[in-house]
C-alpha positions as CSV (number, residue, x, y, z in Angstrom):
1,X,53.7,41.7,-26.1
2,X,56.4,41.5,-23.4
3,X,59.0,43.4,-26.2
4,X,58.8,46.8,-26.5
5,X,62.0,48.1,-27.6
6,X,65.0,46.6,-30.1
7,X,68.2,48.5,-29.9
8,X,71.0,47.7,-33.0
9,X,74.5,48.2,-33.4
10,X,75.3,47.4,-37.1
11,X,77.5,48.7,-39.8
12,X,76.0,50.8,-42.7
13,X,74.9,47.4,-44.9
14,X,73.4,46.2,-41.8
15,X,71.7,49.2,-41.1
16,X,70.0,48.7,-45.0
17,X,69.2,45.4,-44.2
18,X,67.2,45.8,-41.0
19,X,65.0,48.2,-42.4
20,X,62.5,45.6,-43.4
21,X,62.4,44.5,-39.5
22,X,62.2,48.3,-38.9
23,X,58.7,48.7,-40.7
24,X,58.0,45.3,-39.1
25,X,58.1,45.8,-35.8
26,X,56.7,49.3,-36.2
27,X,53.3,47.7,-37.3
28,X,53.3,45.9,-34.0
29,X,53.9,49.0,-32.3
30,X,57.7,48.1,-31.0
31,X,60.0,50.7,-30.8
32,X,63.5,49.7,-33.6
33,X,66.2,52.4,-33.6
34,X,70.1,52.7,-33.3
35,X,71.8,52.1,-30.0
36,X,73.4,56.0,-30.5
37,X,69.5,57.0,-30.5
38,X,68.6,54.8,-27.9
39,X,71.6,56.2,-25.8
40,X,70.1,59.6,-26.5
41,X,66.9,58.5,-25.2
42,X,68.5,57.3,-22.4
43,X,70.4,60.2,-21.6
44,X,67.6,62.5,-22.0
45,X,65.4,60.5,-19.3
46,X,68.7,60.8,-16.8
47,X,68.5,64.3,-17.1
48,X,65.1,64.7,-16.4
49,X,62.9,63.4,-13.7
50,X,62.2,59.8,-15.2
51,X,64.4,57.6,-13.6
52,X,66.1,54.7,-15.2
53,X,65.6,51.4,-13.9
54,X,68.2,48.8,-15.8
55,X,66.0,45.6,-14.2
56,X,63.1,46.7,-15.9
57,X,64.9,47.8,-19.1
58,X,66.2,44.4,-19.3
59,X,62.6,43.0,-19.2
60,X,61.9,44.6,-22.9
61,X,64.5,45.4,-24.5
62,X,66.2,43.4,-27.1
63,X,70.0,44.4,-28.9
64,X,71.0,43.4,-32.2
65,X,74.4,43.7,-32.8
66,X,77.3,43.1,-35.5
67,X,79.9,43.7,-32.9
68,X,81.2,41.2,-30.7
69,X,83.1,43.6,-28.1
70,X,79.4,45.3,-27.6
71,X,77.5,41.8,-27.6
72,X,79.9,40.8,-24.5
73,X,79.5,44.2,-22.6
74,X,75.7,43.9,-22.9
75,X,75.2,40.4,-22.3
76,X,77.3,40.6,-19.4
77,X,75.3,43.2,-18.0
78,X,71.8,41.1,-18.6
79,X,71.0,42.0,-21.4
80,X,69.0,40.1,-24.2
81,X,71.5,40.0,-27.5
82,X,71.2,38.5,-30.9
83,X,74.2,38.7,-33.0
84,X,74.3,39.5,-36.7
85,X,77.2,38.7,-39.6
86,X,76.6,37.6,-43.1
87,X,77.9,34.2,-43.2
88,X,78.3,31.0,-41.5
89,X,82.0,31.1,-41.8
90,X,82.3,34.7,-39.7
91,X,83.5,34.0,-35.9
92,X,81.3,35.2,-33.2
93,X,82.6,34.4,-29.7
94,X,79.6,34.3,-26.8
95,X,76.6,34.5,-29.3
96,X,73.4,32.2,-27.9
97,X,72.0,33.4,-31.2
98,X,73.0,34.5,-34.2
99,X,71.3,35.6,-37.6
100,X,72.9,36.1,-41.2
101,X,69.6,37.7,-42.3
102,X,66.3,39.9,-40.5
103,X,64.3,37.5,-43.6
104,X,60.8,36.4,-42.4
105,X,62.5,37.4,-38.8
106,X,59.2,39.0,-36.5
107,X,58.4,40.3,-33.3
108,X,57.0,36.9,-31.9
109,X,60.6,35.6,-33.0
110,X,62.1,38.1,-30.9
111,X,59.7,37.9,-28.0
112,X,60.3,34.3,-27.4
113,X,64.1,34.8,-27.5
114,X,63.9,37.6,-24.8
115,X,61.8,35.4,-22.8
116,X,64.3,32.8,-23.2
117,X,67.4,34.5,-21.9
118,X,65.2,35.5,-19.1
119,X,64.4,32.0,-18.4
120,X,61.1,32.4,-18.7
121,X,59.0,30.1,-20.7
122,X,57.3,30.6,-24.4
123,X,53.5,30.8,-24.3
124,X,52.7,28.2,-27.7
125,X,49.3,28.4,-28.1
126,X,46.1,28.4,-26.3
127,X,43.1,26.0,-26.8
128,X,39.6,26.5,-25.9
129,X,40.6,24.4,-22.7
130,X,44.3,23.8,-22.9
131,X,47.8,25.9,-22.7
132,X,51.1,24.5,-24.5
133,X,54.4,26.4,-22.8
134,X,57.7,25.9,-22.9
135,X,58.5,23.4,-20.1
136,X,60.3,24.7,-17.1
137,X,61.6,22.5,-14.2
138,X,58.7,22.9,-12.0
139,X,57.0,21.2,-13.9
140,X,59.5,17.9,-13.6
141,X,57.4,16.5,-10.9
142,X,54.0,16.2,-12.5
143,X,56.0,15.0,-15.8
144,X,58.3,12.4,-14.6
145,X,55.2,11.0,-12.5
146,X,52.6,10.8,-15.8
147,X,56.1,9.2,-17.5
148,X,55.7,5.9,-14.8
149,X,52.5,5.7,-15.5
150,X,51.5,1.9,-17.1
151,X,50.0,3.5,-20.2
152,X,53.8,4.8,-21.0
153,X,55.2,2.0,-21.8
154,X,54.3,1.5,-25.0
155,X,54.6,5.4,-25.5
156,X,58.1,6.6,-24.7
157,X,61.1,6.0,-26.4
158,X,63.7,5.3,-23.8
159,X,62.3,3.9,-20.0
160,X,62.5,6.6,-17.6
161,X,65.5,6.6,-15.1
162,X,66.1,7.1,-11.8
163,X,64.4,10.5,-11.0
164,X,67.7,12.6,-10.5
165,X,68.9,11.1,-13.7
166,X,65.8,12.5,-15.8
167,X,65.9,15.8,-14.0
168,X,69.1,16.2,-15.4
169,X,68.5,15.4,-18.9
170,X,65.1,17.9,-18.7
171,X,67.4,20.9,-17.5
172,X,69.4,20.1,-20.4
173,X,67.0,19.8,-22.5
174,X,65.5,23.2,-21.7
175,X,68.9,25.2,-21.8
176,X,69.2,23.7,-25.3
177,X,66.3,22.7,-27.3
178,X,64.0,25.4,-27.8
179,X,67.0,27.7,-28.1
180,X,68.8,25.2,-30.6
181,X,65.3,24.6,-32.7
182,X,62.8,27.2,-31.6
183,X,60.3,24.0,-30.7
184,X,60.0,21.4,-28.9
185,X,58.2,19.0,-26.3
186,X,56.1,21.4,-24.5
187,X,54.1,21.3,-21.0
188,X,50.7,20.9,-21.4
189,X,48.0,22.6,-19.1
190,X,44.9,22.4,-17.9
191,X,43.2,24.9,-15.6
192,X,47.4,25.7,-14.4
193,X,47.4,21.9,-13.6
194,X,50.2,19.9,-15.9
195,X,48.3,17.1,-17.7
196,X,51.1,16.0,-20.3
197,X,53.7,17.0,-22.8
198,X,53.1,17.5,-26.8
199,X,55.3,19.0,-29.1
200,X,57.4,18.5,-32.4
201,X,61.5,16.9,-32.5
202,X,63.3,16.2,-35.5
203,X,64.5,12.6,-36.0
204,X,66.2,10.7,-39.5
205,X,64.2,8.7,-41.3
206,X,65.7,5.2,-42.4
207,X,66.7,6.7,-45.8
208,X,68.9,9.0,-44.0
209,X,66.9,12.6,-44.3
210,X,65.2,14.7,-41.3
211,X,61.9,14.7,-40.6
212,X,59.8,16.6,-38.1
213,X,57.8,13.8,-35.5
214,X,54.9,14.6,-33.4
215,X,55.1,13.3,-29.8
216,X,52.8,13.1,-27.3
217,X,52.2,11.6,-23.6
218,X,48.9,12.6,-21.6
219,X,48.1,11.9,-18.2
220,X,46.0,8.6,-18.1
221,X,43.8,10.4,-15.5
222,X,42.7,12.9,-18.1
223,X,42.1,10.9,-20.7
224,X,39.2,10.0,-22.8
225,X,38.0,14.0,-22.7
226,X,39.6,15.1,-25.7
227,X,42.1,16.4,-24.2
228,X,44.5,14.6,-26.7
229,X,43.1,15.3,-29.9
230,X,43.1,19.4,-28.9
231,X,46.4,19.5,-27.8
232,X,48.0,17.6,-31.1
233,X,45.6,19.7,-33.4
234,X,47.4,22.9,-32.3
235,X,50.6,21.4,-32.3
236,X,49.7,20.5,-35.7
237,X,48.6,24.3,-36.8
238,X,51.8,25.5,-35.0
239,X,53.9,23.3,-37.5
240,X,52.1,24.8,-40.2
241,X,51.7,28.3,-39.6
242,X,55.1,29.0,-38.0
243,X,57.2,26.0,-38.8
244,X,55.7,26.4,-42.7
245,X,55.5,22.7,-42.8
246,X,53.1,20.4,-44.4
247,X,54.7,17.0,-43.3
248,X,54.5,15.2,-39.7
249,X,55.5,11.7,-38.9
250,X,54.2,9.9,-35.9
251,X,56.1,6.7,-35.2
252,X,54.1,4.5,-32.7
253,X,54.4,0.7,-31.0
254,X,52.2,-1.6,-32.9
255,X,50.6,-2.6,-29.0
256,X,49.9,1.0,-28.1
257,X,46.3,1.4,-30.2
258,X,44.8,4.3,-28.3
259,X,48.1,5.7,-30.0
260,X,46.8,4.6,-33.2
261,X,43.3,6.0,-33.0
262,X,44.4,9.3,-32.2
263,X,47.2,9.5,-35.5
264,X,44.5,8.5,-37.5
265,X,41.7,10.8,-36.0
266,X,44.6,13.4,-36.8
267,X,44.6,12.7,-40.1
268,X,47.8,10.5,-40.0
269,X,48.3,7.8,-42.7
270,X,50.2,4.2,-42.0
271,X,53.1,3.9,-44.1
272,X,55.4,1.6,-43.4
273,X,56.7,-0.7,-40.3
274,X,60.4,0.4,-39.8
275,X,63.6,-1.6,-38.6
276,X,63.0,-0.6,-35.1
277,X,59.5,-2.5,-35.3
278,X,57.7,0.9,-34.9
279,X,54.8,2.1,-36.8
280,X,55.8,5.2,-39.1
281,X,52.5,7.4,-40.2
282,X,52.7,10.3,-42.0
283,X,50.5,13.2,-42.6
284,X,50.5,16.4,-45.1
């Protein structure tokens, strides 16, 4: 656990309310106290013979905050910050994030977003052979090549574009996405070597409400070892034991059958053919 320390700044109501976090985080051994005790703490170390390195306080530390003055100060200064007012209809200038409730909020929540304002990529899970991380643009490269690949064209929604074109819309993509949604499209790897891209977007179904879709796109090179089936089955347990969601949708081109096999070896069920001539399955 990269997070060892959250710092807040909140009236007397919002002090109440974090309490739950408090007792929380203290399970999982990570420090939670007021910014005047952590300024204290701070202060005391200055004094003695411990010196303070900001850089490496910024790697760990994570402030919660109700005001927007102290938000500004501290993100400006590198900081991690998460801002905090009750309702949607309260303005909060310069918030990446903001919470109107510390409900079924947890250190892994916190984690990733201080990862994420460091630019550093979310660890998703780990397979017996495979890791799922947050894509960065290294790994553009390896990813825009398996997207050219024969195999795709049945696969991808849209036909790649020119190379600077998609690099563009993957650095967007990261700055937004996982921020926006807290999931994703993720980089799949194999021994540190990028073999694909699985993950979970929202889309609207033809009645007009949101559904979760799994997608998928594996290097035709390493296919046929399993690789796909373990990389969707822990996409799937993500979606179920952090998402808390029971329903996935695949949609898939009627020509791309190795598609097919591996929704069904899934557990994915054939419902309908929709308007776009795709294949919608479904699975609880």
């Amino acid at each position: 656990m990269r997070l060892k320390q959250v710092v807040y700044a909140l009236d007397r109501q919002g002090e109440k309310e974090i309490r739950g976090l408090h007792a929380r985080l203290k399970r999982e051994g990570i420090f939670c106290g007021s910014l005047e005790q952590w300024e204290r703490d701070v202060k005391g170390c200055r004094r003695g013979e411990k010196k303070i390195n900001r850089d490496n306080l910024r790697n760990y530390i994570l402030f919660i905050t109700d005001s927007p003055k102290l938000l500004r100060e501290a993100s400006e200064e590198g900081f991690a910050v998460i801002g905090f007012c009750r309702t949607s209809e309260d303005y909060f200038p310069g918030a990446a994030y903001v919470l109107q409730s510390f409900e079924g909020i947890d250190a892994s929540f916190l984690e990733e977003y201080l990862l994420r304002s460091q630019g550093r990529p979310v660890v998703v899970a780990k397979t017996r052979r495979l890791i799922l991380r947050e894509t960065k643009m290294e790994d553009f490269s390896s990813l825009y090549r398996i997207s050219l690949q024969p195999g795709m064209r049945y696969g991808l929604e849209e036909k790649p574009g020119e190379a600077e074109e998609e690099r563009q819309k993957l650095s967007a993509y990261i700055k937004t996405a996982y921020r926006l949604y807290g999931f994703g499209l993720w980089t799949v790897l194999l021994g540190g070597r990028v073999i694909g891209r699985c993950g979970i977007t929202p889309f609207r179904l033809e009645d007009g409400s949101f559904a979760l879709e799994l997608g998928y796109m594996l290097d035709e090179k390493e296919q046929h070892h399993g690789y796909g089936t373990e990389m969707c089955q822990a996409v799937i347990r993500y979606a179920k034991n952090r998402l808390e969601t029971e329903e996935l949708w695949c949609r898939i081109h009627p020509d791309n059958l190795s598609s097919i096999r591996l929704a069904e070896r899934l557990g994915f069920s054939r419902q309908y053919t929709g308007e776009d001539g795709l294949l919608y399955f479904f699975r609880t």
